[in-house]
C-alpha positions in Angstrom: 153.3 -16.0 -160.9 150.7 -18.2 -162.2 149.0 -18.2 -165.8 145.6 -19.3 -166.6 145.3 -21.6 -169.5 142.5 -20.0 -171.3 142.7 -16.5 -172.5 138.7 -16.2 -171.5 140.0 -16.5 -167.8 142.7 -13.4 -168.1 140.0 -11.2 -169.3 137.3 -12.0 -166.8 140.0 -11.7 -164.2 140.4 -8.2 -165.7 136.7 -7.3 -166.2 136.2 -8.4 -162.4 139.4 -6.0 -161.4 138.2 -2.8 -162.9 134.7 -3.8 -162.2 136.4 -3.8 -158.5 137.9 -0.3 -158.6 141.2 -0.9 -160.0 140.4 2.1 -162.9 144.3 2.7 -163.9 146.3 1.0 -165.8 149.4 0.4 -167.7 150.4 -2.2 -170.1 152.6 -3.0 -173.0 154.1 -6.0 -174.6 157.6 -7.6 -173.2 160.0 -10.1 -175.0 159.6 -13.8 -173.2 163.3 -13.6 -172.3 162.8 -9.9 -170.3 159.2 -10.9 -168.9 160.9 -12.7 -165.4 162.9 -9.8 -165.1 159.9 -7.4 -165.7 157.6 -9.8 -162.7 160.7 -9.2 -160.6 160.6 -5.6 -160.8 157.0 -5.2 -160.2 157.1 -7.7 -157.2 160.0 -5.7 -155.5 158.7 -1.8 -156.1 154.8 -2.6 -155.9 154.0 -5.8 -153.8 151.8 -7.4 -156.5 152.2 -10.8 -154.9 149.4 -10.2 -152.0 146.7 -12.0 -151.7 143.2 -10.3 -151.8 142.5 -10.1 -148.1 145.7 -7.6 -147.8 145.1 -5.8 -151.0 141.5 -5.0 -149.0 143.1 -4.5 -145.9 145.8 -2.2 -147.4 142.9 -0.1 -149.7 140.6 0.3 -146.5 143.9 2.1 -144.6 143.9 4.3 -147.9 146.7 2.6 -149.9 145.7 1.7 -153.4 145.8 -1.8 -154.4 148.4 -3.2 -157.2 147.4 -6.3 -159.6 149.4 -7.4 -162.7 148.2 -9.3 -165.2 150.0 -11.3 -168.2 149.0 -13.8 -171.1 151.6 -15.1 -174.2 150.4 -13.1 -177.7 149.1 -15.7 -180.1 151.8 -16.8 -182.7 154.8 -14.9 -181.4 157.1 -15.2 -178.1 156.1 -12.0 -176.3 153.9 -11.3 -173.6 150.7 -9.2 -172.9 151.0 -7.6 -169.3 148.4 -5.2 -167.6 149.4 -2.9 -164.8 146.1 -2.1 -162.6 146.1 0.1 -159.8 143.5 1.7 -157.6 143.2 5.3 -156.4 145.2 5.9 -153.2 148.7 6.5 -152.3 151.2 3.9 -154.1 154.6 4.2 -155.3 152.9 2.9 -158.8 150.4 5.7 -158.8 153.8 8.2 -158.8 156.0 6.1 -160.6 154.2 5.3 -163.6 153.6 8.4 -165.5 152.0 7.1 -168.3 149.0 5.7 -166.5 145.5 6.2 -168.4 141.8 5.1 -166.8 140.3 2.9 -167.8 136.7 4.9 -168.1 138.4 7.5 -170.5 137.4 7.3 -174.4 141.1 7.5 -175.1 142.8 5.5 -172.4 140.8 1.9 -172.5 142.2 -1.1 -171.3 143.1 -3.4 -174.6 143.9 -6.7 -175.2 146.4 -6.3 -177.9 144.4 -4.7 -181.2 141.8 -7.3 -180.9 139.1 -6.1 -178.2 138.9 -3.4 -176.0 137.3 -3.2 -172.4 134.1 -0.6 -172.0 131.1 0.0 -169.8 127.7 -0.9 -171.9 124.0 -0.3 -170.4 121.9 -3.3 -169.6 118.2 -3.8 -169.5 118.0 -2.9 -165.7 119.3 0.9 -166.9 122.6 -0.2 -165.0 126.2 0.1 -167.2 128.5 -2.4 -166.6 132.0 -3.3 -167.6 132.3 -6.3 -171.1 134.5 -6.8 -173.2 134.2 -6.0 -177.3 136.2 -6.0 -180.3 137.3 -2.9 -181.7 136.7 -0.9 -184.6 139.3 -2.3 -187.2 138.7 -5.8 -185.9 135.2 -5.9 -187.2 136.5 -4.3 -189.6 138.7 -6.8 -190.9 135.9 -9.7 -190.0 133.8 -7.8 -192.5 136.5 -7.9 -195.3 136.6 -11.7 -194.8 133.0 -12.6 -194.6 133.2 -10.4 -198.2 135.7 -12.4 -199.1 134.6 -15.8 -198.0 131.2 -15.0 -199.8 132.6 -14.4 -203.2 134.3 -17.4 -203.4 131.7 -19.1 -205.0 133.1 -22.6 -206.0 132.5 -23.7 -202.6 130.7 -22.9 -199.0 133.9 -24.1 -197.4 135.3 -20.3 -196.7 132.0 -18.9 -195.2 131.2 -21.8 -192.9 135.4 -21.7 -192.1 134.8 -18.1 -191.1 131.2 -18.1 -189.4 132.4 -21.1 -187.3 135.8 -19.1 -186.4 133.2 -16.3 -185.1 131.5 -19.1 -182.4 134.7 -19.5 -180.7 134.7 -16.0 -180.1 134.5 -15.4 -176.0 131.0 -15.0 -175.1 131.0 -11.8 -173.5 128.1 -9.1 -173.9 129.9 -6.8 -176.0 131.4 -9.6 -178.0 127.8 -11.2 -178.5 126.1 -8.1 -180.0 128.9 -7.8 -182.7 128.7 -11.2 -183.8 124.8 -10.7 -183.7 125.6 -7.7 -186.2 127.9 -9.6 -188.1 126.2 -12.1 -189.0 123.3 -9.8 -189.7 126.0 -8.6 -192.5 126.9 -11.5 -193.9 123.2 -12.8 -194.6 122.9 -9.4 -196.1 125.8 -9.4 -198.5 124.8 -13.2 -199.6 121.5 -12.4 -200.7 122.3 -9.5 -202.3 126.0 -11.6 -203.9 124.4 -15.0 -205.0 120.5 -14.5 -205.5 120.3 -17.2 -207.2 121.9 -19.9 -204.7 119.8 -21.1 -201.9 118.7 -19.2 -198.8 121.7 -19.1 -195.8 121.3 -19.1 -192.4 124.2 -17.9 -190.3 124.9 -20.3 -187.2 124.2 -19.3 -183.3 126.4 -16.6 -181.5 128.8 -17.6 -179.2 128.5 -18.9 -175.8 127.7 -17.0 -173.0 131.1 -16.8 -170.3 130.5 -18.3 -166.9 133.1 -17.8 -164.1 134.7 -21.1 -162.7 138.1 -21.6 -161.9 140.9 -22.2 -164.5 144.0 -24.3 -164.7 146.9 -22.4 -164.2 151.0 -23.0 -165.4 153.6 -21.1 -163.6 155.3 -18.3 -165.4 158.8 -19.7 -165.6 157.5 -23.2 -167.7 155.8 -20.9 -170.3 158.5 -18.5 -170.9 161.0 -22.1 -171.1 158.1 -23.5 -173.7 158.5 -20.1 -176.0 162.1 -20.0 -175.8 162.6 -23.3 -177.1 159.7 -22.8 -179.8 156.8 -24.8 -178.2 153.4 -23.5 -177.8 152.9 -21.8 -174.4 150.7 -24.6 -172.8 150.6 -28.2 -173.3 147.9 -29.7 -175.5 147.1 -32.6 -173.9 144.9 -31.8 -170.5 146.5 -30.7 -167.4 145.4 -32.8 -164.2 147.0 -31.7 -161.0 148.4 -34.6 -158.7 146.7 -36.1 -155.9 149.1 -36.2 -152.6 148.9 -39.6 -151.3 149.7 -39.9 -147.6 153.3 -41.5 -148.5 153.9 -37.8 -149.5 152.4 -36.0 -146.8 154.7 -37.7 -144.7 157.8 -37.3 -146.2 158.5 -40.1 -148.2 161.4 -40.2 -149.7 160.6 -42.0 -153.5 164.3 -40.7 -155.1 168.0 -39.4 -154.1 170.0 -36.4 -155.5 172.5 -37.5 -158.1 175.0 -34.7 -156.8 174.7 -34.6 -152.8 173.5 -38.4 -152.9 171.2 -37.0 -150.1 167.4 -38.1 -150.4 164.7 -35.9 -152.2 162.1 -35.6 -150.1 158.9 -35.0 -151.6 155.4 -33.0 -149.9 154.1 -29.9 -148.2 157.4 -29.2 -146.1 160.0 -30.5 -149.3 160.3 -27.0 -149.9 161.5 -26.0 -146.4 163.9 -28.8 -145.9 165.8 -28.5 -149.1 166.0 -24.7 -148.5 167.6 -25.6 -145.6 170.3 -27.9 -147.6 171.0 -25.7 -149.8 171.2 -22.6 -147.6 175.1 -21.9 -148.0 175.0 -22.2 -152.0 171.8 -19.5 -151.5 173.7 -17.4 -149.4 176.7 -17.6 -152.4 173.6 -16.7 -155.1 173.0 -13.7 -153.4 176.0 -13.0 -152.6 176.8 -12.8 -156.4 173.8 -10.8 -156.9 171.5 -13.4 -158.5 167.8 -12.5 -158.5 165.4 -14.4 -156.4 163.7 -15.7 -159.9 167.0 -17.6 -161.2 167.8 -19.0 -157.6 164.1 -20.6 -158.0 164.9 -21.8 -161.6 167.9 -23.3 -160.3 166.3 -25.2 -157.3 163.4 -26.0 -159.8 165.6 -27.4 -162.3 167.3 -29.4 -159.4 164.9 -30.5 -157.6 161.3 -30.6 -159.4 158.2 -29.5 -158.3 158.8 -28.9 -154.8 159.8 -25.0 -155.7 157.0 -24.6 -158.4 155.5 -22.1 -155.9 155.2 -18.0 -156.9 157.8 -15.7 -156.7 156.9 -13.6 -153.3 156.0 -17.2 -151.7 159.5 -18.1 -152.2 161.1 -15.1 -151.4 160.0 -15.2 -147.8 160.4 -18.8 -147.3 164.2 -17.9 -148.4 164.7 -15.1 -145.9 162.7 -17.1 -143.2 165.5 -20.2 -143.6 168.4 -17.8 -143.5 167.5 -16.6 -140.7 167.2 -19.9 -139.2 170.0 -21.1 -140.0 172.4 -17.6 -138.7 170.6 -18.2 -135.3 173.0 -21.3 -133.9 175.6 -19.3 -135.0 175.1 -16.0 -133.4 174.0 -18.1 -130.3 177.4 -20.2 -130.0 179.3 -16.9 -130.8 177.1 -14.9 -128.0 177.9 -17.8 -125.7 181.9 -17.7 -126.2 183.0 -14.4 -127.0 180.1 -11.9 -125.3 180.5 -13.6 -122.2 183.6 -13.2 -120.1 185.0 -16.6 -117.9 184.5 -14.4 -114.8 181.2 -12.8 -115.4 180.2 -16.7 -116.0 181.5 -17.4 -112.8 179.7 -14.6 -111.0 176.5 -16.0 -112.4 177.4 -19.6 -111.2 177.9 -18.3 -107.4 174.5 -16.3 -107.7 172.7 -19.3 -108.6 174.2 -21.4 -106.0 173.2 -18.4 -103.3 169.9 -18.6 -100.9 167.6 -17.0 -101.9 166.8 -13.4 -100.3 164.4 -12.9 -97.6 161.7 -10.6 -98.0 159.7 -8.4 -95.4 157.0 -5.4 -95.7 158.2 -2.5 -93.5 155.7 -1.0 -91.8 154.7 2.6 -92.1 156.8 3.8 -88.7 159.8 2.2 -90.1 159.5 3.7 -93.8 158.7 7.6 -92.5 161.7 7.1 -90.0 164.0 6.0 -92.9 165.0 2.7 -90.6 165.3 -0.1 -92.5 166.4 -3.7 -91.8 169.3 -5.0 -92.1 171.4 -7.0 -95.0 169.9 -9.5 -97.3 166.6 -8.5 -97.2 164.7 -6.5 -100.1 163.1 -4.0 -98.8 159.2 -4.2 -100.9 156.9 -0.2 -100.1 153.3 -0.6 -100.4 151.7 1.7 -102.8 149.8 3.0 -99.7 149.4 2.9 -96.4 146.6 1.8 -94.1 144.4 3.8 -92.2 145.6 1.5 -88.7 149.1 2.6 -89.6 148.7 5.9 -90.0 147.3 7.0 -87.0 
């Protein structure tokens, strides 16, 4: 699974889901440690690895479609995952009993205790789906813009807070409550210092545009929380240009352990599945999940298995079965096969080949036919010269 950088990205990808049909939900907060564990499950009971053209093609044959969402909670090591599901027949629709919609007063979708997910009218009389921060939120923005404006030895805390409400995502709901509060916080000043100059509150936030964001796979930030880092790098992510050296297989290092090249490129993910298709076959074996036998070929080999979790899976099963096929092959070839059934086949190929002749109608009503070695071929019917 792979995680957007920005937290703006997770919640358009949300907004655009329900916006989409997918009105039920289920979400919660998992433990960094558990969340791999938690991906697994899903993957396995609800297919949330398809891409969109199957989700459609599996919603237009009445099945409801399955998306799952996750993003690290600021300042603590757990995770925030949504659960969204369409209407339609799904093991998630009768499994998960404590499924709310998302159109229900009582059953939004929420990101954490911070904003909540509703459907506000626009100028075109049309309701649509935004984002906006809930009640105790602005709640508690109010309680600091109080508190910011009685400090009066310095501006400091009110420009600290109204420059904390800019960064605010831009969204429509989100807009209008920083409109509101800022509306509140010119109000309280001139009615707190009268006698300081006039204040003007800064410009709302930005409004969100949709572009594509960088994403991190799921295993790296669950590693970066475990080990107390921040989920994502700071410095800027740039993905790596293939050069043709890689798209051809170069090899640029060797393994340490095997002393076997590393090869590095589109198919380095096939080929060293292929070498290490015996010490997968163990993994299973021992009942390792498909996540930690990724970890492992990640940790040993790099970025050639930095690929999502259903990807891999069926790249795994695709090898295996690869590499049993030889082996049933030489085994059909030795022990099916009897030394004088292979002999029979030997003097059959060696054989002329049979003659073949039409009979003619007289012959077929008659019941005469011809005599050995020659297959006898009917016609579907007869013709009207033969008949009479």
């Amino acid at each position: 699974m792979q995680i957007p950088v920005h937290k703006t990205s997770v919640m358009q990808a949300l907004q655009s889901a329900v916006a989409r049909g997918y009105v039920w939900h289920v979400s919660g907060v998992v433990a960094a440690e558990k969340f791999l564990a938690l991906e697994e499950k899903f993957a396995e009971r609800y297919d949330i690895g398809l891409s969109r053209w199957q989700r459609c093609r599996q919603r237009k044959q009445g099945a409801a479609g399955v998306r799952f969402f996750a993003y690290p909670e600021q300042g603590t090591t757990r995770f925030l995952w949504w659960l969204l599901f369409t209407d339609g027949e799904n093991a998630a629709f009768q499994q998960e009993h404590g499924r709310r919609k998302t159109s229900d007063r009582n059953g939004r979708l929420c990101w954490g205790t911070e904003f909540e997910l509703v459907q506000l009218p626009s100028l075109k009389a049309k309701v649509s789906w935004s984002w906006r921060m809930t009640r105790e939120r602005v709640q508690d923005w109010q309680g600091e813009i109080q508190a910011a404006i009685r400090t009066t030895r310095s501006d400091d805390a009110i420009k600290g807070v109204m420059a904390r409400l800019v960064r605010l995502p831009g969204f429509k709901g989100v807009r209008q409550q920083v409109f509101e509060l800022h509306g509140f916080a010119k109000k309280d000043w001139g009615r707190i210092r009268r006698k300081a100059k006039s204040w003007e509150p800064p410009a709302c936030p930005g409004y969100v545009r949709f572009r594509s964001d960088e994403t991190v796979p799921a295993a790296q930030v669950v590693q970066r929380l475990l080990v107390g880092q921040t989920p994502f790098r700071t410095e800027p992510v740039t993905p790596e240009q293939e050069s043709h050296e890689e798209e051809t297989m170069a090899v640029v290092n060797a393994d340490r352990k095997t002393g076997l090249p590393i090869p590095r490129g589109r198919d380095a993910c096939r080929v060293l599945l292929i070498r290490e298709a015996e010490q997968i076959q163990t993994f299973i074996a021992e009942r390792w999940s498909y996540e930690s036998i990724r970890l492992w070929l990640l940790d040993r080999y790099g970025d050639a298995f930095d690929i999502p979790l259903p990807a891999f899976r069926e790249r795994v099963r695709r090898v295996l079965q690869v590499k049993a096929a030889p082996v049933l092959k030489e085994a059909s070839k030795t022990s099916i096969l009897p030394a004088p059934i292979v002999e029979q086949a030997e003097e059959k190929k060696n054989e002329q080949p049979e003659r073949t002749r039409r009979l003619t109608w007289e012959e077929r009503r008659a019941g005469r036919f011809s005599g050995s070695r020659t297959t006898v071929v009917h016609n579907s019917k007869p013709n009207r010269d033969e008949l009479y």
